[in-house]
N, C-alpha and C positions, 0 to 999 in steps of 0.2 A: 874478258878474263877467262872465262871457261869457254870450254871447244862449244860448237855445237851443238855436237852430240850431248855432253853435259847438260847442257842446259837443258835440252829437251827433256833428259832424266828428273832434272832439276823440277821442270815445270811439271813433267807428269807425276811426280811426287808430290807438289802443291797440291794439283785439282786432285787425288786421293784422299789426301789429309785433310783440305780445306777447300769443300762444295759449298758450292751456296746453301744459307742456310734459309731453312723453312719456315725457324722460330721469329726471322728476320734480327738476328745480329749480326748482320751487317752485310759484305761482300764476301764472296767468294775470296780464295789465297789469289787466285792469278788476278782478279777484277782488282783486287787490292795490292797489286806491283809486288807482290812478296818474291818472286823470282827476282827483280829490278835489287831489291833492299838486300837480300842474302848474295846477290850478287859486288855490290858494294861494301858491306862488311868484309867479306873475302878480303879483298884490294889490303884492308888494315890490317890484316894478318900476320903473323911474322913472316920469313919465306917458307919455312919447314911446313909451319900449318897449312898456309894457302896451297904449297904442293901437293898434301896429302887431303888436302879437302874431296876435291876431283874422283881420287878411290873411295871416298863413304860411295859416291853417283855411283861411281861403277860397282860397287859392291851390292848395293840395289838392285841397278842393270841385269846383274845375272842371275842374282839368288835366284829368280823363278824356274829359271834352268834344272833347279837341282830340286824343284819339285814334282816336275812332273806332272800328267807322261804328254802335256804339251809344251814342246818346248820355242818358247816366248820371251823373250825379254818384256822385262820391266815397261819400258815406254812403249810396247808394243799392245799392253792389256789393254782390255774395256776398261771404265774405270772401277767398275765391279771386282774384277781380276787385280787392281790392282789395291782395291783397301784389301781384299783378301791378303795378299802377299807379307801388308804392310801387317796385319795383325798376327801373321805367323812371326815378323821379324822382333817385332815388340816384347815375345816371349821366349825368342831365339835361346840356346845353351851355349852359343859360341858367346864370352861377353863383350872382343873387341868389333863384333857384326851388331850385335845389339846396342850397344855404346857408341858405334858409329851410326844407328839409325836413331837412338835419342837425338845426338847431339843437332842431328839434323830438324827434327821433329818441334826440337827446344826455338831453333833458328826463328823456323817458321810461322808458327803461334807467337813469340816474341812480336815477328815484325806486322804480323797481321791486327794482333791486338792494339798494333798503336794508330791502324787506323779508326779515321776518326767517329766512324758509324759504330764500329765495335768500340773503340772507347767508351762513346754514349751509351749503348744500350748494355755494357757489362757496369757503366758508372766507374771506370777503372779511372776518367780523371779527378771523380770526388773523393778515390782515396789517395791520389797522388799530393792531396796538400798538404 
């Protein structure tokens, strides 16, 4: 469904947002298919949404461009360079740039929390009864 390129945006937007964690709740975003699940969501989309999904990636993609004064794209950072990126975007003044990096952000944590290591150790299935 997404180009290549996408995806890779895709995944290197995972491993920023969701490293393994140390606390041990669970897996990492990629260990945990969240690339695989956000990509299958898409597919349900209407047409309109599914087309414009692709520009949140690319809109990622470049923000780095316009910070300066190395210019990098997005799947190109360390992963360092890249939670940096993500926490300028987070507090962005454009609000259709930041509104396109939540809704992303929302995706991912969704799909990582339903697996089943972080279900346990957040207890998220003893409040689901």
């Amino acid at each position: 469904m997404l180009s290549p390129h996408a995806r890779r945006i895709l995944e290197a937007f995972v491993d920023a947002m969701i490293p393994a964690a140390a606390d041990g709740l669970g897996p990492s975003g990629l260990e945990a298919d969240v690339p695989d699940k956000v990509e299958d969501a898409i597919r349900a989309f209407p047409d309109a949404q599914r087309r414009l999904f692709p520009l949140a990636l690319w809109a990622i993609e470049l923000y780095p461009l316009f910070l300066g004064p190395r210019l990098r794209v997005f799947s190109q950072l360390d992963r360092r360079g890249r939670t940096r990126v993500l926490e300028r975007l987070e507090h962005h003044f454009l609000y259709p740039l930041r509104s396109g990096y939540m809704a992303l952000k929302l995706f991912c944590f969704m799909f990582w929390a339903e697996h089943p290591e972080v279900a346990r150790a957040t207890h998220w299935s003893e409040r689901c009864r």
